[in-house]
N, C-alpha and C positions, 0 to 999 in steps of 0.2 A: 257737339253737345246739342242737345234736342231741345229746345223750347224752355227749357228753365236752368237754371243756374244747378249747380252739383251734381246734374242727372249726366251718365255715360252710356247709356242705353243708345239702339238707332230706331227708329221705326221704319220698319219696311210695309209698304201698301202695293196689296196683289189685288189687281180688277181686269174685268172682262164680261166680255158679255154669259148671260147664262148658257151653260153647254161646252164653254171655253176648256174644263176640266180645271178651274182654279180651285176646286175643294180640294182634288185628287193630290196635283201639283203642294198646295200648303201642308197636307197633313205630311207627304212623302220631306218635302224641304225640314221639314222640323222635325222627324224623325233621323235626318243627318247632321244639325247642325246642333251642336248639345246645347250652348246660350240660346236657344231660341225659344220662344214663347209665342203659341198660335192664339191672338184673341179670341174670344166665342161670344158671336156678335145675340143681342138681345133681338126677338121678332115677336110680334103679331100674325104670324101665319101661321095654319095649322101644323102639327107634325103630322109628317111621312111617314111610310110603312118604312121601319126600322130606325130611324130617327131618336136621337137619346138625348132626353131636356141634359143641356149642360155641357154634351160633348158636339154638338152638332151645332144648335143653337140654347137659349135659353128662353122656352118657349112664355110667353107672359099674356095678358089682357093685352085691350089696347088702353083701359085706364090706368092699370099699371105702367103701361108704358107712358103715361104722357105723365104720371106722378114723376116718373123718373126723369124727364123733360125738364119740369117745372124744378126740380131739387138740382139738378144742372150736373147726372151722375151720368150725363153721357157724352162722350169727345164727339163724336157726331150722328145725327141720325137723319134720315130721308125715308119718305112714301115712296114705295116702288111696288107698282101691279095691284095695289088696293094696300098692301101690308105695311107698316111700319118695322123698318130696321135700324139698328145702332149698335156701337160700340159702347161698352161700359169703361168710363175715364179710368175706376179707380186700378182696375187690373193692368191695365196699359202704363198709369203712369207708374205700379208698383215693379213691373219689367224694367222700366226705361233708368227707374231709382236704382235697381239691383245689377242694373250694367247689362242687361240683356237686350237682344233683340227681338221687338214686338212685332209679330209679323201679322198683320189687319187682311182679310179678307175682306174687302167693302167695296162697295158698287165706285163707279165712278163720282157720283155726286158726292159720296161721304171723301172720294178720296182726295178730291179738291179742298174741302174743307179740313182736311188732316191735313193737307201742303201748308195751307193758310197757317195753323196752329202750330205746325212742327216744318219750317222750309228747309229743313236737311232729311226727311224724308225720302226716303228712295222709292222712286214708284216704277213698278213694274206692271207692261199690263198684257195677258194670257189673251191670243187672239185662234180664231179656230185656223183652220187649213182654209177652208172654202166657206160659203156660206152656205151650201149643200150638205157638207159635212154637217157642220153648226145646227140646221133642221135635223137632219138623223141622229145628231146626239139629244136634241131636245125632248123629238117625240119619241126616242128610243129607252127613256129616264122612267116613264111612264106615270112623271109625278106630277104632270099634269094633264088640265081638261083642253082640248082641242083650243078652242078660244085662247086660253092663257098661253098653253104656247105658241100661238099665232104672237101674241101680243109679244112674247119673249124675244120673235126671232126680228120682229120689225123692229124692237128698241134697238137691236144690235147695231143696227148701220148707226144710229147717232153715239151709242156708246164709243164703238172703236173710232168713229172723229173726235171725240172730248179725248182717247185712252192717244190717237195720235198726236191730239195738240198739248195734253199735260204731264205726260207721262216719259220720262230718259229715257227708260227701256220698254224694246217690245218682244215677245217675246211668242212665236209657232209652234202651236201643241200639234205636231203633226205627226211626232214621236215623241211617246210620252216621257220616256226616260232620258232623251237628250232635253227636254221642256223643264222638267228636274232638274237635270246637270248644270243647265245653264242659268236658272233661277237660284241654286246653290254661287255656283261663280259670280253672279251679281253681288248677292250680300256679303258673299268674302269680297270682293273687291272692294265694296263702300263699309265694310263695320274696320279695316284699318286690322283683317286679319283674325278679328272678335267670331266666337262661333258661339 
């Protein structure tokens, strides 16, 4: 049971540093597991070229977002690279009500505070191959300005020590479709069989 009384839901929390392929890995995972439910975190950053408010993120202000702060509609949120990110509570906890599996795409910092909130959380966290790799997938995205992915790839070495000290599972996207298989295998192992 998750954090409150009569919920059967699990929350699973997927982090990594950016270029890791944790969007790739979450939308594939939820496309195999039928209970499952990918949250779509709220941001302050701009949208991407192709980028869809609502299936990617839910693109808002940033006074939007801090109304949503202060009204207390989000499980958790952090400043990351200038942007403001968060989960919206009520979709999460109407997963976790319905017996599903809420699967959180969220940085590291949010994903400590979902442990906090929910400590039967399963936290998986997507590491790259190399940190060479990790640069070439970064600047290869083309989603960002030279700077910001500088900034991307240096966060990385503190992220994957928070992702090695909080996180059960780790998990090598060095092929993608075993990084899948084995992120599937996880959740069946801790939902008690729940898909």
């Amino acid at each position: 049971m998750e954090g409150r009384k009569g919920s059967s839901g699990k929350i699973v929390v997927i982090s990594g540093p950016s270029g890791a392929g944790k969007s790739t890995i979450c939308r594939e995972v939820v496309k195999r597991l039928s209970n499952a439910y990918l949250s779509v975190s709220i941001t302050t950053r701009p949208k991407a070229k192709g980028e869809v408010d609502g299936r990617d993120y839910w693109f808002v202000s940033r006074k939007q977002f801090q109304e949503r702060i202060k009204e207390g509609l989000l499980l958790e949120y952090a400043e990351v690279f200038g942007n403001l990110y968060g989960t919206p509570k009520d979709k999460v906890d109407e997963a976790i009500e319905n017996g599903r599996v809420a699967i959180l795409e969220i940085d590291v910092q949010g994903g400590k505070a979902v442990k906090k909130i929910y400590p039967d959380a399963v936290m998986i966290f997507i590491m790259p191959p190399t940190k060479k790799e990790l640069a070439k997938r970064i600047n290869g995205r083309g989603r960002d300005e030279v700077e910001a992915a500088e900034k991307r790839l240096n966060a990385a070495d503190s992220e994957i020590a928070v992702g090695r000290k909080y996180y059960q599972h780790t998990i090598v996207n060095d092929d993608l479709q075993k990084a899948i298989n084995d992120v599937v295998s996880i959740i069946r192992q801790n939902t008690g069989g729940k898909e």
